[in-house]
C-alpha positions, 0 to 999 in steps of 0.5 A: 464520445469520450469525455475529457472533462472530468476524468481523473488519472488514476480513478480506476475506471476514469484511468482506463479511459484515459489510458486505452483512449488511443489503444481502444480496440486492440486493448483486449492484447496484453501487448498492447498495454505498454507503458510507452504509450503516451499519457498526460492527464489534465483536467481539461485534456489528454494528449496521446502521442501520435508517435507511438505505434500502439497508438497509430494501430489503435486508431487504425482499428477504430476507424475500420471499426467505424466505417465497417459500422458505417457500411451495414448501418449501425452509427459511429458513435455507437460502434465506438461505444462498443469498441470502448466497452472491448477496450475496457474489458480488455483492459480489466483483464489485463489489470486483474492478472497479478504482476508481483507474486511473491517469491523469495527476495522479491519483497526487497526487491519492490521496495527497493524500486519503490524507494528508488523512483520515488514515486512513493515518497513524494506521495506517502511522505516518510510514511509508508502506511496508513492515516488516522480519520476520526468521525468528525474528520469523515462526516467533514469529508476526508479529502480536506484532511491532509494526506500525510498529516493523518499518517502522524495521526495514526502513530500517534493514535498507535503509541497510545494504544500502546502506551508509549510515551515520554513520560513512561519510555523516555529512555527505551530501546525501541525496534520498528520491525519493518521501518521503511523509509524510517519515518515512524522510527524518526518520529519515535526517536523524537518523540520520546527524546534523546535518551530513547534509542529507536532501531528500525530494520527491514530488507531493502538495502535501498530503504535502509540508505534512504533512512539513513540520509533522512535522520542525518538531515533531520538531525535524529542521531538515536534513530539506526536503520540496518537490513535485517530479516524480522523471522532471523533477528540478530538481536539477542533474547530481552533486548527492547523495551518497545517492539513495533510493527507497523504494517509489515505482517502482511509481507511475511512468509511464516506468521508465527515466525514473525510472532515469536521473534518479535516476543523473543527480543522484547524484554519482562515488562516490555511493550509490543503493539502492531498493525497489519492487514488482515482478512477475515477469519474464515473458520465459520463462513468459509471464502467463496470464489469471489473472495478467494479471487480477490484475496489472490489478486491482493496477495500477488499485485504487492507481494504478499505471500498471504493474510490471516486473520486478527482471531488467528494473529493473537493465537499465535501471541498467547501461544507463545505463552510470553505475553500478558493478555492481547488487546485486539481491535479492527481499525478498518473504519479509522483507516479506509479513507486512506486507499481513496485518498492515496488516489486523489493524492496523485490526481490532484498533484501529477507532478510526482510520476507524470515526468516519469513515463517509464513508471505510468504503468506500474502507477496504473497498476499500483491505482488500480490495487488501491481500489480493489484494497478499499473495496475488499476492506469495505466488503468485511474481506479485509480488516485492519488489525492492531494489538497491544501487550506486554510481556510476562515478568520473567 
């Protein structure tokens, strides 16, 4: 039998278990993986409503299952076994077919759900991307460092790649392309004082509301958020001091596009640092299927329209021929920790969707591609990309 003991809500092999435990033998239908199903992870139990009629035909399955089993011989046991292996079968498949694949407005779309639930927030904080962990804090074990705290490492790690700081920036015009909930953008804005003014756009209408509401309550008056297409800016030519982009490549559709308008508005001399997720550069060892099958799933489960690779990103810097030389770097090893550690996050506190039933699916989902993105990052199919330079004197 299933055990209850050490299962974890959202382990992607243990949330299957939890998930299906009631729909065991009619999973291999996609319609049978709703989110009505009831699911209240424990650390001593799980309590499937009997309500549910997902649950009621599942279990009538089961226990045909079993007395069929019963009738030519084969143990109980072993006939829920295998109705188990179905079910998890079932319910990879279903896991494995992409529910977001990105069209036009749908990356606003998401984050304005994100935004909306709150689910994010509550486990990301203000900070949508990845931490920072040093060798030490990995050799200790990632988990004792806190979650959110090696996410204010990371941008402190990131201003020093691109040298910003107080010291030299006190006064600079800085533009996060990509600001999400606005935290970074809060968090320059203090770092660097009063006299900086910090501008963070993005497409979500509700992420821009919310950006707003932190920065009053937090008192950040030089921190502006405003809707905006990073490929159409606005913003005159050599209007930043700064340009930073944390994490927000990865969501536009014309890369180049995306390169040039950021150099556009940088000013002579400025800065421009940037971290997105990139996949490998496969000039020289082409993807095979699996690799193309797991890059597919990454691009559509969270709205990518796809990756490239660091190699191809600074090409498409120097091909401006705006900018001073790039430094490149792959913060893979610094930042993997962060795809598990947003798992246990949501184990060890379930607080944050478990009140929200309507969501149980889409956090299944949501679990389920944060395994698939540490695994692809592990393999050497997925990097993470940082760059750092300044623009050309005019």
């Amino acid at each position: 039998m299933l055990s209850n003991e050490h299962i974890t809500p959202f382990s992607p092999v243990a949330t299957m278990k939890i998930t299906f435990a009631a729909v065991i033998a009619s999973v291999s239908s996609a319609s049978a993986f709703v989110p009505s199903s009831s699911f209240v992870p424990s650390s001593k139990n799980v309590v499937i409503s009997p309500r549910t009629k997902e649950t009621d035909l599942s279990m009538g399955v089961v226990s045909t299952v079993v007395k069929t089993a019963e009738k030519i011989g084969v143990p109980a046991t072993a006939a829920i076994a295998t109705a188990a292996v179905a079910g998890t079968i079932g319910v990879k498949a279903v896991l494995d077919r992409p529910s977001r694949k990105y069209e036009d407005g749908s990356v606003a779309r998401e984050y304005d759900a994100w935004t909306q639930d709150g689910i994010l927030e509550y486990y990301w904080g203000e900070h949508i991307h990845l931490g920072y962990y040093n060798k030490e804090e990995m050799e200790a074990g990632y988990k004792k460092k806190n979650f959110i705290e090696a996410k204010y490492d990371f941008i402190d790690e990131m201003m020093k790649l691109g040298g910003i700081s107080p010291e030299t920036d006190s006064g600079a015009k800085v533009l996060d392309v990509g600001c999400g909930v606005g935290g970074t953008s809060r968090y320059i804005a203090k770092k660097l004082g009063p006299d900086a003014d910090v501008t963070g756009i993005t497409l979500s209408p509700n992420q821009v509301k919310r950006a707003t509401e932190l920065a009053d309550e937090q008192g950040v008056p030089n921190a502006k958020f405003t809707v905006m297409n990073a490929l159409e800016m606005d913003f005159p030519d050599n209007t930043f001091d700064v340009v930073w982009a944390c994490e927000s490549g990865e969501h536009m559709p014309d890369k180049e596009a995306y390169i040039n308008e950021m150099m556009r508005v940088l000013k002579p001399g400025g800065k421009y640092v940037m971290a997105t997720w990139c996949q490998r550069d496969d000039r020289e060892v082409p993807f095979d299927k699996k690799d193309e099958r797991d890059l597919n799933f990454l691009y559509e489960e969270w709205t990518h329209p796809y990756f490239i690779s660091i190699e191809k990103y600074k090409e498409l810097v120097d091909a401006t021929g705006l900018m001073n030389e790039v430094t490149t770097a792959d913060w893979v090893e610094e930042t993997i920790a962060s795809w598990r550690h947003s798992i246990w996050v949501g184990v060890y506190d379930p607080r944050g969707f478990i009140f929200k039933p309507h969501k149980y699916l889409k956090c299944v989902r949501d679990g389920y591609c944060l395994e698939r993105m540490h695994r692809a990052f592990d393999r050497g199919l997925m990097q993470y990309g940082m760059f750092a330079a300044t623009k050309k004197d005019a």
